[in-house]
C-alpha positions as CSV (number, residue, x, y, z in Angstrom):
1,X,79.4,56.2,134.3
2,X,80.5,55.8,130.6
3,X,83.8,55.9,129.2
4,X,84.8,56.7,125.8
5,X,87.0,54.6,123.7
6,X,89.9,56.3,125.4
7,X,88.9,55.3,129.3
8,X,87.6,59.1,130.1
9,X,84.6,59.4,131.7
10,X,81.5,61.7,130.1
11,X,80.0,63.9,132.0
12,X,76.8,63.9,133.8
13,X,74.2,64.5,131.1
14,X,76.1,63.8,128.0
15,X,75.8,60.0,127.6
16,X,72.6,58.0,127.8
17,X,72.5,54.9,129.5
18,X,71.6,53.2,126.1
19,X,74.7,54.4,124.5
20,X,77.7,51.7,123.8
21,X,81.3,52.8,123.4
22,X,81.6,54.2,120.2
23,X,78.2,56.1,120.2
24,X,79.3,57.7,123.5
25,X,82.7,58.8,122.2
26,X,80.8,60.2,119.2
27,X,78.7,62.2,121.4
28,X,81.5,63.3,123.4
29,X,83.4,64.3,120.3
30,X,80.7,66.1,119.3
31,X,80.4,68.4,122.3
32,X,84.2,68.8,122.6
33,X,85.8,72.0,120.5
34,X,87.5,70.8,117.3
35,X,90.6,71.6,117.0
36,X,89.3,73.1,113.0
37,X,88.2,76.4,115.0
38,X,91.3,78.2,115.0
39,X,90.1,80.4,112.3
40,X,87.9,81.7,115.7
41,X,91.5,82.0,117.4
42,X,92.3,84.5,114.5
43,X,89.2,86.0,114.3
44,X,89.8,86.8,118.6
45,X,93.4,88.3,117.8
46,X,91.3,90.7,114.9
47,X,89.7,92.1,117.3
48,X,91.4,92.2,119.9
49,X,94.2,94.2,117.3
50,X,91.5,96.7,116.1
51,X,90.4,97.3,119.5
52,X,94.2,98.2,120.1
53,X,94.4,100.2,117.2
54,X,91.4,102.7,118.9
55,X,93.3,102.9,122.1
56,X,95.0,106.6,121.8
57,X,98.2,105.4,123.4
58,X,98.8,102.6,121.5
59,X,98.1,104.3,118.3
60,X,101.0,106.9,120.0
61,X,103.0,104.0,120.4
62,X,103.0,103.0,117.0
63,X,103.1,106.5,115.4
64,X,106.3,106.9,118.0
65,X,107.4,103.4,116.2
66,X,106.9,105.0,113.5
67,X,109.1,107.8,113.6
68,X,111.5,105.6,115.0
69,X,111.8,103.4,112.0
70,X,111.8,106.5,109.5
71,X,114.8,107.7,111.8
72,X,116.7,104.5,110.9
73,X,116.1,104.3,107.7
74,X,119.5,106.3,106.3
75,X,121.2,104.1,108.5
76,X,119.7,100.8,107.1
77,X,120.1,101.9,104.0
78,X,124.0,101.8,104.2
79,X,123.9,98.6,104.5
80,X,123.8,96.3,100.7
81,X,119.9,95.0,100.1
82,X,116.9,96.6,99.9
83,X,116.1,97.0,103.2
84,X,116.5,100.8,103.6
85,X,113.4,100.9,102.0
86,X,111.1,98.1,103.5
87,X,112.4,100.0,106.3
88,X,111.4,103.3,105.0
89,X,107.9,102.2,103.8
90,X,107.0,100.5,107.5
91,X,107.8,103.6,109.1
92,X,105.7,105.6,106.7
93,X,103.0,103.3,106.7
94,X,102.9,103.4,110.8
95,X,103.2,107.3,110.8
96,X,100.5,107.9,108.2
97,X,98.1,105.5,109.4
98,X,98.0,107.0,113.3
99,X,98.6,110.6,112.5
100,X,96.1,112.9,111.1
101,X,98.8,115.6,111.0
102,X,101.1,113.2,109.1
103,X,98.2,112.7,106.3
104,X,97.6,116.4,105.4
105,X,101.3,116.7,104.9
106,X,101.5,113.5,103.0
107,X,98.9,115.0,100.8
108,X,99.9,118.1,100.2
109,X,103.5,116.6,99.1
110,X,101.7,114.8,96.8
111,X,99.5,117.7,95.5
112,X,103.3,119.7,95.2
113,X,105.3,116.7,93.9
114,X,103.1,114.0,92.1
115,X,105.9,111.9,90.7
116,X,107.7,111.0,94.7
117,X,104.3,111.1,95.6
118,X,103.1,108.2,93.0
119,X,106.3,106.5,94.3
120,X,105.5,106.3,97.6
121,X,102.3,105.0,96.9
122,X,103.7,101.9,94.9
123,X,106.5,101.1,97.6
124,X,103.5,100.7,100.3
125,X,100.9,99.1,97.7
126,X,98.4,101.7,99.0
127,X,94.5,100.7,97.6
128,X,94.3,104.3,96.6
129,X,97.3,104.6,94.5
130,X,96.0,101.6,92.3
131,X,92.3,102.7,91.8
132,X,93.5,106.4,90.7
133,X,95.8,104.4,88.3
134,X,93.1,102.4,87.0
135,X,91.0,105.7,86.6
136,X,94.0,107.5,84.5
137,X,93.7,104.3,82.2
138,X,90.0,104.9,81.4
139,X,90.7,108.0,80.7
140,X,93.4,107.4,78.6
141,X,91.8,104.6,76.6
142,X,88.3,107.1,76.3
143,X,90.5,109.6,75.4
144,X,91.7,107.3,72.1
């Protein structure tokens, strides 16, 4: 049977008898994963995360999380840095993301409060908060 420049043996099938050394390896190399395709490694942990995120009692989980975090926040935020309010932020990001209940109350304190609302959009970078700022703009500049 044929080795590759390394000694191992191919397997049945993959070698032809023709083949010397390095055309063997090469044809072994070929069939062998390359160690490039971990971007298919992150594309597995992807999915395997969004199908997670559909499971009801993980999504629990992390609204509990959550809660949790928004809990320790005044606690945190005793201590000197900013992290009070990365703190803050995760925890509202977890609740509002797996609670439907969470969301109507988040909008309707925005509706009742714009200004902390607008705030809390810019502390969690939320896609929203940017294209209605970029819509005020027009409006502003069509306005002039």
């Amino acid at each position: 049977m044929p080795c590759d420049s390394n000694g191992i043996r191919a397997a049945p099938g993959t070698v032809d008898a023709g083949m010397n050394a390095t055309q063997a390896a090469q044809r072994i190399a070929d069939l062998v994963p390359h160690r490039a395709a971990g971007h298919i490694r992150a594309m597995r942990l992807a999915s395997y995360w969004r199908a997670l995120e559909r499971n009801p009692s993980f999504r629990y989980a992390l609204f509990l999380l959550g809660c949790l975090l928004l809990i320790l926040t005044p606690f945190v935020g005793v201590v000197p840095g900013p992290g009070g309010v990365v703190v803050f932020a995760a925890g509202l990001g977890l609740v509002l993301k797996n609670s439907l209940w969470a969301k109507r109350r988040y909008v309707l304190f925005k509706r009742r409060w714009p200004k902390p609302g607008h705030w809390c959009d810019w502390g969690m970078r939320r896609q929203s908060a940017l294209r209605r700022k970029a819509i005020e703009r027009e409006r502003d500049a069509a306005a002039d």
